[in-house]
N, C-alpha and C positions, 0 to 999 in steps of 0.2 A: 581176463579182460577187465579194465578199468574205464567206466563210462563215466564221461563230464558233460552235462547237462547245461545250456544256459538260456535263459529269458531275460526279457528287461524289466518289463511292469508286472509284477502279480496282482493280480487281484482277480474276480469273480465272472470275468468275460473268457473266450470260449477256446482262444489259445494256450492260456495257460490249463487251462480246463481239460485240455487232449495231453500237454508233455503229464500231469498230473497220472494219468492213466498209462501212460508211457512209464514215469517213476514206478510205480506202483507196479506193474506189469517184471518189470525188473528189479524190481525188490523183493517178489516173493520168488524169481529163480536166483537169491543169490548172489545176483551181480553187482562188483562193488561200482555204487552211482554217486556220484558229485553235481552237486545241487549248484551253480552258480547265479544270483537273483538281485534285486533290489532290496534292500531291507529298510525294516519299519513299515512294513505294509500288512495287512491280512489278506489270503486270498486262497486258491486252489493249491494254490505250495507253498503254504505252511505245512510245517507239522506231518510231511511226510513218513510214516514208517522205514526203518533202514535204508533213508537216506542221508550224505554225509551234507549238510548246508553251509554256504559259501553266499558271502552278503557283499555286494560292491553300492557304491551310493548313485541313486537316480532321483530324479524326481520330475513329475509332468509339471508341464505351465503352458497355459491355454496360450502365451503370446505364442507366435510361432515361432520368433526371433532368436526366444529368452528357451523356447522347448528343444529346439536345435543345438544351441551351445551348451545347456545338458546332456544333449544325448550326446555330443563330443565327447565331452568331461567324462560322462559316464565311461565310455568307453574307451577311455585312453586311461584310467584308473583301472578298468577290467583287462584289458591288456596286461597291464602291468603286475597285477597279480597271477593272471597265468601267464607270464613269463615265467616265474618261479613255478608253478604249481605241475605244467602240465611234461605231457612225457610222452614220447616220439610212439609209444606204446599203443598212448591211450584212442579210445572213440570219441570224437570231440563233438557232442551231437546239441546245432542249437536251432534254436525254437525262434522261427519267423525272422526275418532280415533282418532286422535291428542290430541285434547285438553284432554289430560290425568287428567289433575290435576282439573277439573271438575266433571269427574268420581271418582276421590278417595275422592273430598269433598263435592260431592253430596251422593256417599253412605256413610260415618262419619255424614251426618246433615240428613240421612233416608229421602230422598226426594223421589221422582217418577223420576228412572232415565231411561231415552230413547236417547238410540245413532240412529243416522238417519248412516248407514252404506254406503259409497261409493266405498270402496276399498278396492282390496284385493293382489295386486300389492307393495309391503313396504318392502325397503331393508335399512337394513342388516337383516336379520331372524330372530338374534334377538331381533330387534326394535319392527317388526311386531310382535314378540312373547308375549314381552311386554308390547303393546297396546293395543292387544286382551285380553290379560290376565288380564289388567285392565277392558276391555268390561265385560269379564265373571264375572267379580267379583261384579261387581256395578250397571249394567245393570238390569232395571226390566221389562224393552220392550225393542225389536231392533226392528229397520225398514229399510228394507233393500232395491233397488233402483229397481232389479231385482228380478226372480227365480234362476236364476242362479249364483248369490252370494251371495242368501239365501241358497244355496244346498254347494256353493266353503266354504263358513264362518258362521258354525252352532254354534248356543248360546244357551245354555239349558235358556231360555230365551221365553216368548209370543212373538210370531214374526207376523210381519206384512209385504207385500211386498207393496210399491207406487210406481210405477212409474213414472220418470221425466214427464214435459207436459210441453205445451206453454201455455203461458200468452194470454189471449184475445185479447191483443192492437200484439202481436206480430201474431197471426193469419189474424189477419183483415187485418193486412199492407201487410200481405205475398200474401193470395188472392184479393189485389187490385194489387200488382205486379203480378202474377203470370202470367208468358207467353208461352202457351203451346208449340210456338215453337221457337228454338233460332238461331238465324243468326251467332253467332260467337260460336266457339266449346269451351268452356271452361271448364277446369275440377280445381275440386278446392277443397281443403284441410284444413280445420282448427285444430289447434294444439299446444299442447305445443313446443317449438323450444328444441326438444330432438331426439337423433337418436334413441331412443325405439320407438317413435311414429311417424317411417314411414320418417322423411323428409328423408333420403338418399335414398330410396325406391322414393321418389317422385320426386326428382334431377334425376334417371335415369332412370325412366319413360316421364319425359320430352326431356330427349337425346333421347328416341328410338322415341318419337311421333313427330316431328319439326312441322306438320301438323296442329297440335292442342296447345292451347294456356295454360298454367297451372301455378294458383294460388296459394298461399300459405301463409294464412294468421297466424301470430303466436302471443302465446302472448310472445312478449318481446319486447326491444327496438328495434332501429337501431342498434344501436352500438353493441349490440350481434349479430344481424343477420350478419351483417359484419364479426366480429367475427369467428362465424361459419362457411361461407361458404369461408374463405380468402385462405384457401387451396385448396378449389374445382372449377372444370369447371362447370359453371353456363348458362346451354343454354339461346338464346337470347329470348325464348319463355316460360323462366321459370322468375315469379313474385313475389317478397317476400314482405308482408306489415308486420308493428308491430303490437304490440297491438292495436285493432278496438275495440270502445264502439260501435258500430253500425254495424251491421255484413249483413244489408237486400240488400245495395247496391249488394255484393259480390254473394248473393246466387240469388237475380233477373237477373245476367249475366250469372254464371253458368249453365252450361249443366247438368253435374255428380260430385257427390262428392265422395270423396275416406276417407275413414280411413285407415293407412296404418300401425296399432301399431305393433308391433313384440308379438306374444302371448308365446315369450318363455322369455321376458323379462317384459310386460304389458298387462294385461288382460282389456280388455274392459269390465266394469261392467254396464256399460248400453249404452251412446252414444250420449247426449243433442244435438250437432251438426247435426249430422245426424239425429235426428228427424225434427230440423229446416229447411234440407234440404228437408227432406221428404214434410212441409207446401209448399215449393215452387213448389213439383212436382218431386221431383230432385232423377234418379236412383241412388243409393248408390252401392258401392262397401265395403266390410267392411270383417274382418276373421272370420274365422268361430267358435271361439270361443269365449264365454263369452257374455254380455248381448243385445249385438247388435245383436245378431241373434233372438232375442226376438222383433226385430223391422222390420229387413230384412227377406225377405220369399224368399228363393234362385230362381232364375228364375221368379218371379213375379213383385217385385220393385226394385229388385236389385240379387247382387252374392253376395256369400262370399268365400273368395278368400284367401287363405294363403299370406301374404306381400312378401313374398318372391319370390313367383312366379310373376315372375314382367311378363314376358313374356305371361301368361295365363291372367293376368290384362291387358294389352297391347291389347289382342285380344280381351276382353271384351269391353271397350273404343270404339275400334277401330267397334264394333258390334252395339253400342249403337250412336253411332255420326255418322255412315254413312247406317243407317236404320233407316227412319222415323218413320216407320208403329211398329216396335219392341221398338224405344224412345216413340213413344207417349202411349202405351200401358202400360209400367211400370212407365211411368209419373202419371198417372192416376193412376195407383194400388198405387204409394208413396203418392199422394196425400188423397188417401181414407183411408190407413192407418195411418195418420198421424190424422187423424182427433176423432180418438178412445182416443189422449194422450190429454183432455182437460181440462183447468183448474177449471170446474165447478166437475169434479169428482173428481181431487187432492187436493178442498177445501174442499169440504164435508170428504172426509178419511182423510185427516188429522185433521180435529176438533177432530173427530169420535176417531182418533186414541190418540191423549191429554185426548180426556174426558174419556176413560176406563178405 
């Protein structure tokens, strides 16, 4: 079996973060894996072990215009190198809708095509129309991250659901950190630096709390975080890092973590952060839609809380950091459930799910 692997963007956010583990999963049985990526990047797939890498040219651009005609290009280059490369033989397995022109030259070279599905949040409508539409057409497995964007994004299609998980080395380091109780209140956030995904929601959550300390770690530079917040009041108690390769410092400080996405703009299709918070012990606040509640059980490890209601979040917070006996109880239930997402059962399903 020869497995081709493809994404668009590398870098340190949460889907390339799952095929990483997927690579690696299949590199220690063995099997020969092709790496196909943007290159000149650093990120989750770099520097793979017994992987073979394969670089085609991408590159983001905030216009949406100038980000569109990219992601053509890109794609019509990546095409054209697996035109040549691939083989009627191989598993042509790629990572979240994007990489279109994967799908349209994997089904033209009759391969075994499997989209690993992550999203279902994609503007303009008819972007997403036409990504999916290349899904339906090419697709001869999906695998989808949840149930709940197996149900939002149906594919007449053999369908598979996995679930994210943590890496082993990332469990072990989290339960030698792990501190059941925390002396400084911290509440902390990871996230893309987008106002769909909660930071203004978390800028004035930090105004009503001045009591409590709040983090906010994102991926992007300084220079954008600046950027962004150059027009707003930025409490003395509110934190902003860039991009972290190393996210254990943040969540061994932390008390609670928030997801704060707007579900009328971005639907959480599952939650990688949050389950890493959950290793630590850490209650979650997260909305009530979409595949995070497939991790949070309301009143047990965490709420789920519409983002908007900042004020009902507020009291929650404010429930969870000044009641030991109520923190230490969903400490412990996030920690037990977290222990269900591990990566000896998202290696076995995923061979499982290549070799069918």
């Amino acid at each position: 079996m020869r497995v081709v692997a493809v994404h668009l963007l590398n870098d340190y956010s949460g889907s390339p973060k799952v095929l990483m583990q997927l690579l690696r999963g299949w590199g220690k049985k063995d099997i020969e894996t092709h790496l196909f990526t943007c290159g000149g990047r650093e990120g989750f797939l770099s520097n793979i072990p017994k992987i073979h890498e394969h670089f085609y040219w991408y590159q983001f651009a905030k216009n949406p215009l100038v980000r569109l005609l990219f992601l053509v290009t890109s794609q019509t280059l990546l095409a054209l190198k697996l035109l040549f490369f691939l083989k009627k033989s191989d598993v042509l397995y790629i990572n979240t809708v994007l990489p279109f022109g994967a799908g349209i030259m994997g089904k033209i070279r009759g391969c075994q095509v499997i989209y690993h599905i992550h999203e279902t949040s994609i503007k303009p409508k008819i972007l997403k129309k036409f990504l999916f539409g290349v899904v339906k057409w090419s697709a001869t497995k999906v695998v989808y991250v949840s149930h709940f964007l197996s149900n939002q994004e149906p594919i007449n299609a053999p369908k598979e659901v996995l679930y994210n998980v943590l890496e082993d080395d990332f469990v072990k380091k989290a339960l030698q950190n792990y501190v059941p109780i925390k002396e400084s209140k911290i509440v902390l956030m990871i996230c893309s630096l987008k106002e769909y995904k909660g930071v203004n929601e978390f800028l004035e959550l930090a105004q009503l709390n001045s009591q409590f300390i709040f983090k906010l770690v994102v991926n992007a530079s300084q220079a954008d975080i600046d950027d962004y917040f150059k027009n707003k009041v930025v409490p003395h108690n509110l934190i902003c890092y860039p991009t972290q390769k190393d996210t254990h410092q943040f969540y061994k400080e932390a008390s609670v973590l928030l997801n704060l996405s707007d579900v009328n703009q971005w639907v959480e299709t599952f939650g990688l952060t949050v389950l890493e918070g959950m290793a630590y012990g850490l209650p979650t606040i997260v909305p009530p839609v979409g595949g995070v509640v497939e991790l949070v059980d309301e009143g047990s490890n965490g709420f789920q809380i519409n983002s908007k209601n900042i004020n009902e979040i507020s009291q929650k917070l404010n429930l969870l950091l000044n009641n030991k006996e109520v923190y230490q109880q969903m400490s412990l239930k996030a920690l037990e459930k977290s222990k269900l997402f591990n990566e000896d059962y998202f290696e076995k399903e995923s061979i499982r799910i290549i070799s069918k």
